[in-house]
C-alpha positions in Angstrom: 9.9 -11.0 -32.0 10.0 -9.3 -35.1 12.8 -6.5 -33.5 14.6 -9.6 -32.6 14.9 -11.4 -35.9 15.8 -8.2 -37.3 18.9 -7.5 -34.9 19.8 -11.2 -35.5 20.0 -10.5 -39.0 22.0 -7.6 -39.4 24.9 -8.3 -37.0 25.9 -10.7 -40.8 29.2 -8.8 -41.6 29.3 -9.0 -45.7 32.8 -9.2 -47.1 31.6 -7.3 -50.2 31.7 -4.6 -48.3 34.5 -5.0 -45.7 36.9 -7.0 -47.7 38.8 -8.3 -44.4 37.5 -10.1 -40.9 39.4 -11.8 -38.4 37.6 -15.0 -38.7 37.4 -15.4 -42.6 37.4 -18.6 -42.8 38.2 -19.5 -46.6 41.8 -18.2 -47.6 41.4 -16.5 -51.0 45.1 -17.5 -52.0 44.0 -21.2 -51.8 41.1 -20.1 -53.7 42.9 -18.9 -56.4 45.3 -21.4 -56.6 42.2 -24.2 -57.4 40.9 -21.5 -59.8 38.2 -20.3 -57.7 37.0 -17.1 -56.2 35.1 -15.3 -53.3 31.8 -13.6 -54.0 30.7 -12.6 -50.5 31.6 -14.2 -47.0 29.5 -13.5 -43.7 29.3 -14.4 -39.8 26.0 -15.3 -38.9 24.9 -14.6 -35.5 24.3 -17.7 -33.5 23.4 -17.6 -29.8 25.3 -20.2 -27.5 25.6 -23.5 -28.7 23.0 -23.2 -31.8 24.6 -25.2 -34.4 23.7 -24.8 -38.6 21.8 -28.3 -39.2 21.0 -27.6 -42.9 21.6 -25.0 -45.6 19.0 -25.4 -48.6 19.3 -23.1 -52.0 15.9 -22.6 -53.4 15.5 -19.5 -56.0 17.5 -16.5 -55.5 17.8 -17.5 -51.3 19.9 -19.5 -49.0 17.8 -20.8 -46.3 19.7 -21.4 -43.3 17.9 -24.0 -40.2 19.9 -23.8 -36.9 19.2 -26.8 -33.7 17.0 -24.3 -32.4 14.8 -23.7 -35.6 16.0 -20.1 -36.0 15.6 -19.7 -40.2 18.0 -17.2 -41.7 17.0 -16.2 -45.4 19.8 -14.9 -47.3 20.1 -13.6 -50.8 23.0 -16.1 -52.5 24.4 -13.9 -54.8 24.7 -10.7 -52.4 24.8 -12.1 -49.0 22.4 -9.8 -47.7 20.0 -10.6 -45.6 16.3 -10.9 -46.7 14.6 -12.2 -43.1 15.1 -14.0 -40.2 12.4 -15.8 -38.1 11.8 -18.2 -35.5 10.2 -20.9 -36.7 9.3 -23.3 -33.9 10.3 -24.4 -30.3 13.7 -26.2 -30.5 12.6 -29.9 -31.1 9.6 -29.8 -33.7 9.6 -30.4 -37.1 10.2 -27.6 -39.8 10.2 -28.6 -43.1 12.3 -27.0 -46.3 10.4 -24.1 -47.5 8.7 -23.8 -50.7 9.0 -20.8 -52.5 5.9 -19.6 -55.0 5.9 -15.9 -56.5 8.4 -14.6 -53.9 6.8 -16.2 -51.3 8.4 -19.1 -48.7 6.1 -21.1 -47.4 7.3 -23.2 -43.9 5.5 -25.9 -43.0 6.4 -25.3 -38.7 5.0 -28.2 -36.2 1.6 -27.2 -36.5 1.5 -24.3 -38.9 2.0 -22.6 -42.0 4.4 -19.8 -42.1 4.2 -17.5 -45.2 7.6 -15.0 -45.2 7.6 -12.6 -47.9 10.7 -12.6 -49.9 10.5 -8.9 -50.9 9.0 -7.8 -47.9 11.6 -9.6 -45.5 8.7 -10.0 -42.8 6.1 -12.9 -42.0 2.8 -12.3 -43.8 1.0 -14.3 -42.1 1.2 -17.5 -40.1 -1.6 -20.3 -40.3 -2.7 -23.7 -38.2 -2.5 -26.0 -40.3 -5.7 -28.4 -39.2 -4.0 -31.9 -39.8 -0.6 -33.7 -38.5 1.9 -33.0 -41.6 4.8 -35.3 -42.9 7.0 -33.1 -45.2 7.0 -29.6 -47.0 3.8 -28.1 -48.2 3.5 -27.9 -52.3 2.0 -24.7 -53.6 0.2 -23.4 -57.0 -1.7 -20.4 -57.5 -5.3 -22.7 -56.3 -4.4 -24.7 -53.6 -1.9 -25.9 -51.1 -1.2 -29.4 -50.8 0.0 -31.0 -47.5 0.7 -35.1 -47.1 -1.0 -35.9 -44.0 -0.1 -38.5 -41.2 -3.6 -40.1 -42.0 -2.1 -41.4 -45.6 -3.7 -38.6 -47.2 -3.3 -35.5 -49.6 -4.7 -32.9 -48.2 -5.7 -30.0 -50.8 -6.6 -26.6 -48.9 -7.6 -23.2 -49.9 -5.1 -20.7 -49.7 -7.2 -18.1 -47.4 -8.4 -20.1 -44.3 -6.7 -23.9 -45.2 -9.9 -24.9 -45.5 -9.4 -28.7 -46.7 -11.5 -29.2 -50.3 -10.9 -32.2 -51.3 -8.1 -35.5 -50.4 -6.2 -38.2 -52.2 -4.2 -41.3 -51.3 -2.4 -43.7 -53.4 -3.6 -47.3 -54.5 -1.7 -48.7 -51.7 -3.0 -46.5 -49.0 0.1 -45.8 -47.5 2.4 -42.3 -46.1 2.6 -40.2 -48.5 6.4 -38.9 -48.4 6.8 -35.9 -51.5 4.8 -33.5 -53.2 5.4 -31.3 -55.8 2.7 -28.8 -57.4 2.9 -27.4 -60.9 -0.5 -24.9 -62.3 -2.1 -28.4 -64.1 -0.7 -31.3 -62.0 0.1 -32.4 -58.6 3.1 -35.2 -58.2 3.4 -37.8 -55.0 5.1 -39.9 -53.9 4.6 -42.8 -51.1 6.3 -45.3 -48.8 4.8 -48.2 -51.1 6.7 -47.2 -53.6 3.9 -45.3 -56.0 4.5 -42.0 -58.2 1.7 -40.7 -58.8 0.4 -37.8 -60.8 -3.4 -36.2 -60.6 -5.0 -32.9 -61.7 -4.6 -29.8 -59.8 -7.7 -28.8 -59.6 -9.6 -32.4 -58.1 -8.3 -36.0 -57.2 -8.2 -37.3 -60.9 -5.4 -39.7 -61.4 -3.3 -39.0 -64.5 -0.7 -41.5 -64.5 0.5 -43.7 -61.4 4.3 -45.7 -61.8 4.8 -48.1 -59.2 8.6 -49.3 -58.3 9.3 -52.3 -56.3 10.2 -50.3 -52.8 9.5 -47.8 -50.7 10.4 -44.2 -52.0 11.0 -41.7 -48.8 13.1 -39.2 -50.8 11.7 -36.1 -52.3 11.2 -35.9 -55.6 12.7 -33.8 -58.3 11.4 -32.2 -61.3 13.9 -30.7 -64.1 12.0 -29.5 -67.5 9.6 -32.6 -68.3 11.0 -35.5 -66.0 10.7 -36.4 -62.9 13.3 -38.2 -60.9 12.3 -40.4 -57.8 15.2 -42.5 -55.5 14.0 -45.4 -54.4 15.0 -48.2 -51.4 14.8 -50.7 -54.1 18.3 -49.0 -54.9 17.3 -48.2 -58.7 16.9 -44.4 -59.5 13.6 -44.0 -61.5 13.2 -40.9 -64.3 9.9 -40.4 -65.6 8.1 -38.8 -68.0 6.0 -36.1 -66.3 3.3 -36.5 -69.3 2.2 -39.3 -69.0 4.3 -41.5 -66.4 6.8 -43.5 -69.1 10.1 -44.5 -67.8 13.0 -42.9 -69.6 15.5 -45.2 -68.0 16.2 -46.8 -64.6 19.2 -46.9 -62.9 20.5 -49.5 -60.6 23.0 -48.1 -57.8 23.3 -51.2 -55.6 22.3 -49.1 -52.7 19.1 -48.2 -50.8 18.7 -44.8 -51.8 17.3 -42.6 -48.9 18.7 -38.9 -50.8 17.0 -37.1 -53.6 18.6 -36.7 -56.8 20.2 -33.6 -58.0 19.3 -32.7 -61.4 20.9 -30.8 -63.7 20.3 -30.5 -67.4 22.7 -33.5 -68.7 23.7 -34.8 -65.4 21.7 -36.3 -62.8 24.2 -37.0 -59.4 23.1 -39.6 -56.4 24.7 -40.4 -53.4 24.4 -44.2 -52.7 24.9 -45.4 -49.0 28.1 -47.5 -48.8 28.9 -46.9 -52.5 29.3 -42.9 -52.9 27.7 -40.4 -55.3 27.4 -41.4 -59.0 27.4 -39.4 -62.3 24.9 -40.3 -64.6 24.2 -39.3 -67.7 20.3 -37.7 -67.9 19.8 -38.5 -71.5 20.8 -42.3 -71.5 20.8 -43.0 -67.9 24.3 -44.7 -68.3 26.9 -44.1 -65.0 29.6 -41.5 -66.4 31.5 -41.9 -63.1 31.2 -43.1 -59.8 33.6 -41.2 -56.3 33.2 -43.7 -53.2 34.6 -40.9 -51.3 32.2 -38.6 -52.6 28.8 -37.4 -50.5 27.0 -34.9 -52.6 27.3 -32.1 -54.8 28.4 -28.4 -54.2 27.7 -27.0 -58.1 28.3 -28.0 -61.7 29.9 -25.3 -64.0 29.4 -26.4 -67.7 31.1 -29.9 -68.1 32.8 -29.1 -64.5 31.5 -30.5 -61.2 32.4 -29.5 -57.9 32.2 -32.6 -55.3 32.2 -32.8 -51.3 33.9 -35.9 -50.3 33.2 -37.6 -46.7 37.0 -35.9 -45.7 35.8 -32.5 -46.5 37.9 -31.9 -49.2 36.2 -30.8 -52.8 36.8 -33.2 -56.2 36.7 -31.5 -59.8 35.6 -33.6 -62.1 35.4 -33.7 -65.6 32.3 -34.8 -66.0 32.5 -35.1 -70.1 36.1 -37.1 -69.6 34.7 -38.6 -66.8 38.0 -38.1 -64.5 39.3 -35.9 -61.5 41.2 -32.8 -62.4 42.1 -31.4 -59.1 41.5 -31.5 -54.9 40.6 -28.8 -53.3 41.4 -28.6 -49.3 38.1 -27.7 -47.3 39.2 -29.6 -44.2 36.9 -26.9 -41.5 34.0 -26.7 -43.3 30.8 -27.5 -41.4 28.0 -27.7 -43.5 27.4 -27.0 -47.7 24.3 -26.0 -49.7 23.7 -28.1 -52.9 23.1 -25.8 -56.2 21.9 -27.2 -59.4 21.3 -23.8 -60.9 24.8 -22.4 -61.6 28.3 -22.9 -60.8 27.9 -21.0 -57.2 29.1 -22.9 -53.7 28.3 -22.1 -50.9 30.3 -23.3 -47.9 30.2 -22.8 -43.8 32.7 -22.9 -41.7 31.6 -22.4 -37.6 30.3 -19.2 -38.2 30.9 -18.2 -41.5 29.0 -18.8 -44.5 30.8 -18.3 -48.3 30.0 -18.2 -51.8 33.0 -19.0 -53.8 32.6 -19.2 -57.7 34.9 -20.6 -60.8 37.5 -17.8 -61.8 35.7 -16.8 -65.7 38.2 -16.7 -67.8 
């Protein structure tokens, strides 16, 4: 298997090396033209219909899921492959890896993968003894898996040996975990946010919001950000469970939040994605065309709208400056780190970047 990932992964063809393909599917003049640039641009080798399903940028890496659950790892400011692996039979759940000291960690039907980033091999894969309901969380003690029994299940790294468990007031799924050195962060379908000690099921601080909260959470600096189905956006304080603000979207909200710094974006079924400001919590702007964000460059944002075209928007004057045509493209990573995009079209995946000036 291993010979076969590999082969998989090196038939990429890397335009930072050979500037020109046949299939190149983002014209650079265009590019210019909206004051944007190509980084790197490669083909990815996908067998008969295998489709791209998701692109998620976590660290340095572009993790790339396909129908089958083939997992290409790329580095996203090279291109270059770092592994390739085949994650489970077509048809059962892989989860979005976690990444912890240049480790990802795959939670795979029934077992934990461990790839090592510098390595670009598996280290070791594990059965995980419990039915699973989303990505594993990770600190330098324990892993922590939400279970299908309504339960937090803290394992030892070595054996998953299960140490101790937790569940929520309300007893019910736990959807989102997040893991820091000192705390661990869930959330459930009956709407609680809870925080507890790393180490042992102590509750720190629980917040309870008026519906069921299925998307993951986000953590940027001290704050946590939860969506909720009761359509308000909740940021917290990751302390000691204040809220900051809440903000009402009108929506059911079923997608994380990305998180930036001073901007904080959410899509909102039937509405579109809004803008809002991460130190008041007041909307800056609201696109109903818009779906998501591609990357945010200073007081710039880069938007996908439902018509695959790409919104700038001012997000300090809070208006559009300029469209940018990306009718072919397929699927789209979202980056909250930097002002990187990353785009696929078919085959092809791109980073494109803001022109410095």
């Amino acid at each position: 298997m291993k010979n076969y990932n590999l082969s998989r992964l090196f038939v990429l063809v890397c335009l930072i090396v050979l500037p020109t393909v046949s299939e190149a599917a983002i014209d650079e003049k265009m590019l210019k033209q909206a004051k944007l640039e190509l980084v790197w641009q490669n083909a990815i080798s996908l067998n008969a219909k295998e489709q791209v399903q998701r692109i998620n940028v976590l660290g340095d890496n572009l993790y790339i899921f396909t129908n089958t659950n083939y997992l290409f790892c790329l580095d996203r400011n090279t291109g270059k492959p770092v592994f390739g692996i085949s994650a489970a039979e077509a048809g059962l759940p892989v989860f979005e890896p976690t990444v912890y000291k240049n480790t990802a960690y795959i939670v795979a039907a029934d077992k934990l993968i461990a790839m090592g980033l510098e390595q670009g091999a598996e280290l070791h894969s594990k059965k995980i003894p419990f039915i699973v309901s989303s990505s594993a969380a990770v600190n330098s003690t324990y892993f922590y898996f939400a279970g299908k029994d309504h339960l937090l299940h803290a394992c030892d790294p070595k054996g998953l040996r299960e140490v101790f468990v937790a569940s929520s007031s309300s007893k019910s799924d736990i959807t989102s975990i997040l893991a820091t050195e000192d705390e661990v962060f869930f959330t459930t379908q009956g709407g609680n946010v809870l925080c507890m000690t790393a180490g042992m099921p102590r509750k720190i601080w629980q917040y309870d919001a008026v519906g069921e909260i299925t998307a993951g959470l986000v953590k940027n600096g001290d704050w946590i950000y939860a969506s909720g189905k009761d359509t308000n956006l909740y940021k917290l304080n990751a302390e000691n469970g204040d809220l900051a603000w809440k903000f009402r979207s009108g929506s059911v909200l079923t997608q994380s939040a990305r998180a930036t710094e001073k901007v904080v974006y959410q899509y909102a079924p039937l509405k579109g994605l809004f803008a809002v400001d991460a130190n008041s919590g007041k909307q800056m702007w609201l696109l109903p065309e818009a779906v998501d964000l591609l990357a945010q460059d200073s007081n710039t944002a880069y938007i996908i709208n439902r018509d695959k075209t790409c919104t700038v928007m001012d997000n300090k004057e809070a208006k559009k400056i300029y469209t940018i045509n990306f009718a072919s493209i397929t699927k789209f990573g979202v980056n909250t780190s930097d002002s990187k995009m990353y785009i696929m079209e078919g085959k092809n995946i791109s980073c494109i970047r803001p022109i410095k000036k």
